[in-house]
N, C-alpha and C positions, 0 to 999 in steps of 0.2 A: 258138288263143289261150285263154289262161283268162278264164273267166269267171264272174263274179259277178252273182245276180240279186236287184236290190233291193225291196225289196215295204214293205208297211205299208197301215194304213187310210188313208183320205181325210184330210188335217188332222195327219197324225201327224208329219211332218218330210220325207218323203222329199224335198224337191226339196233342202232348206238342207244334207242328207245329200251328194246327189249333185254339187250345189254346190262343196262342202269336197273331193270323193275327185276331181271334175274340176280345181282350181285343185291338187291333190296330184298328179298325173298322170296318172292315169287314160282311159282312154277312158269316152266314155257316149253311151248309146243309149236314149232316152227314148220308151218304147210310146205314151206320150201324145202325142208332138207324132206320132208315126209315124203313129195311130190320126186324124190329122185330114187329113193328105196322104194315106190309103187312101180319103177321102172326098170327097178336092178336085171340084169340076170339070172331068170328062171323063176320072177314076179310074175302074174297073170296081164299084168299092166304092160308089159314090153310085149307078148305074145297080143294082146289085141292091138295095140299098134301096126305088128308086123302083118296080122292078118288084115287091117284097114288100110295099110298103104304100100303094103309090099316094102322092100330092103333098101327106099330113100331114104329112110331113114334111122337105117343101121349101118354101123360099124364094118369092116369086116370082121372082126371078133365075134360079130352078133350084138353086141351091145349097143344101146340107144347110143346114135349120135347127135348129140344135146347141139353144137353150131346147125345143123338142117333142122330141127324141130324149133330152134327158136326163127330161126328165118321163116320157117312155114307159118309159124305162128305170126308173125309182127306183118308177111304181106300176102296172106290170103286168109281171108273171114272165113271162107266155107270152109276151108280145111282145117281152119281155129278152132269152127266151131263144132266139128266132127271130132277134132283130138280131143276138147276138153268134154266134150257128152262122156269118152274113153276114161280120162282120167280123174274129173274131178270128183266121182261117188267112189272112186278107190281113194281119196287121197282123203276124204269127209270122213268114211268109213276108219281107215287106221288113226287119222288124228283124234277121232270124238272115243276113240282105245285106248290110243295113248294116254287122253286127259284124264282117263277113269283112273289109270296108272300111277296117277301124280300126289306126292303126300308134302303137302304147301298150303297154306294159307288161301288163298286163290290161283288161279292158271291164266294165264296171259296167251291166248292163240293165235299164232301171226299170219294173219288170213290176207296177204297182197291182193289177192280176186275176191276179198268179203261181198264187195258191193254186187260185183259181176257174176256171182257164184252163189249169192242169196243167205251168206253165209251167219249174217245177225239173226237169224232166227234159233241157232244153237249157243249162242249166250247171251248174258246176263246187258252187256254193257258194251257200246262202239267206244275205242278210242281211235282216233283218226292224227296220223302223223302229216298237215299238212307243209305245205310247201311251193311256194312258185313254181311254173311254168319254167321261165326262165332259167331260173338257181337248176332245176332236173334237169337241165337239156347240158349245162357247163357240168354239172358233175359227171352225166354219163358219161359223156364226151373225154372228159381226163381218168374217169375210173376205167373206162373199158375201152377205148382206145377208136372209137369212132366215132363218124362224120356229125356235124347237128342233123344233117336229113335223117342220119337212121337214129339218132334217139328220139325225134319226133315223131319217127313213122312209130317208133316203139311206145310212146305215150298218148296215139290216136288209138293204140289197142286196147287202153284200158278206161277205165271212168271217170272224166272230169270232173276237178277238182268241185265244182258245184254241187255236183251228183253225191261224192262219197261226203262232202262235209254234211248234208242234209239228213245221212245217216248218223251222226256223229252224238254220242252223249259227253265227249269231251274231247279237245284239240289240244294238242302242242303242236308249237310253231318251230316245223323243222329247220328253218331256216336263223335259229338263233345261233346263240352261241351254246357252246358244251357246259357251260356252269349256269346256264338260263335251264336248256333241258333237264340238268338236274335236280335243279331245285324245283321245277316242273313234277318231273319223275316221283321227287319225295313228296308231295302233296297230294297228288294224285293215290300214290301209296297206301299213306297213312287212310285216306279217303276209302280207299279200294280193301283196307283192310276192316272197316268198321263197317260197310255193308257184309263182308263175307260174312261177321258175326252177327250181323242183323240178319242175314237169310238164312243162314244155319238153325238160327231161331224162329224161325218161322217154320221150319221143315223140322 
């Protein structure tokens, strides 16, 4: 199946993106929700966590406690880079399953760490959800109820905007408006649906 991997910062559009290319046809496979069933309980994914860092970060239930692993994540590197060694080949492994799964036209994979995770290598095509600096810091800020220092420290975690556009075989500008994105979406679409029958035919 062909496939497309969607990426962009934190705050920059991708869900309202993926949103639009699902109610368009699409298939979609979203890392994130994948990223939190590799860690459910009595996942192999929450057991190597707990054997890597002991019960900081769990629950008393036992279950992942998601507010310490993102704080672990956003102000220390070594132990970023320790959890995602943990998680990222489980969460590659059940999505590149999923997508086998899927009876669509093309698969739309919503990869937030494509860049940082290596992740263009399992599809066909980057599309890159950019976005200002700025416009990501005011939205975290009102969507999740904290300071500009911590959605800054939380977008020093991932790859600037230079970095992932360079990956990019095609942009939208998350910073439009909702009927700019759309009509974005539906060209891109029509686009994305006539390589699928061009590579179907080639295989």
């Amino acid at each position: 199946m062909f496939r497309l991997g969607l990426t962009g910062g934190i705050a920059s559009g991708k869900t309202t993106v993926a949103t639009l290319f699902a109610k368009a046809g699409a298939g979609i496979v979203d890392t994130d929700i994948v990223a939190r069933e590799v860690v459910a309980t009595g996942e192999p994914g929450l057991d190597a966590i707990k054997e890597a860092f002991g019960h900081k970060l769990l629950l008393k239930s036992g279950g992942l406690n998601r507010e310490a692993m993102r704080k672990l994540i956003y102000t220390e590197p070594t132990a970023r880079e320790k959890l995602n060694s943990i998680l990222h080949p489980l969460i590659r492994a059940r999505t590149l399953l999923q997508v086998e799964g899927i009876e669509a036209p093309y698969t739309i994979i919503v990869v937030p760490l494509l860049v940082e995770t290596n992740f263009a290598k399992f599809v066909n095509r980057v599309l890159v959800v950019d976005c200002p600096r700025k416009l990501q810091i005011n939205r975290l800020v009102q969507r999740d109820a904290i300071s500009a220092e911590e959605a800054s420290a939380i977008l020093v975690a991932q790859a600037d905007r230079k970095t992932r556009i360079t990956q990019a075989d095609d942009i939208i500008d998350g910073s439009k408006t909702l009927n700019f994105t759309r009509q974005r979406v539906k060209a891109l679409h029509k686009d994305y649906l006539q390589r699928a029958i061009n590579d179907a035919e080639r295989n």
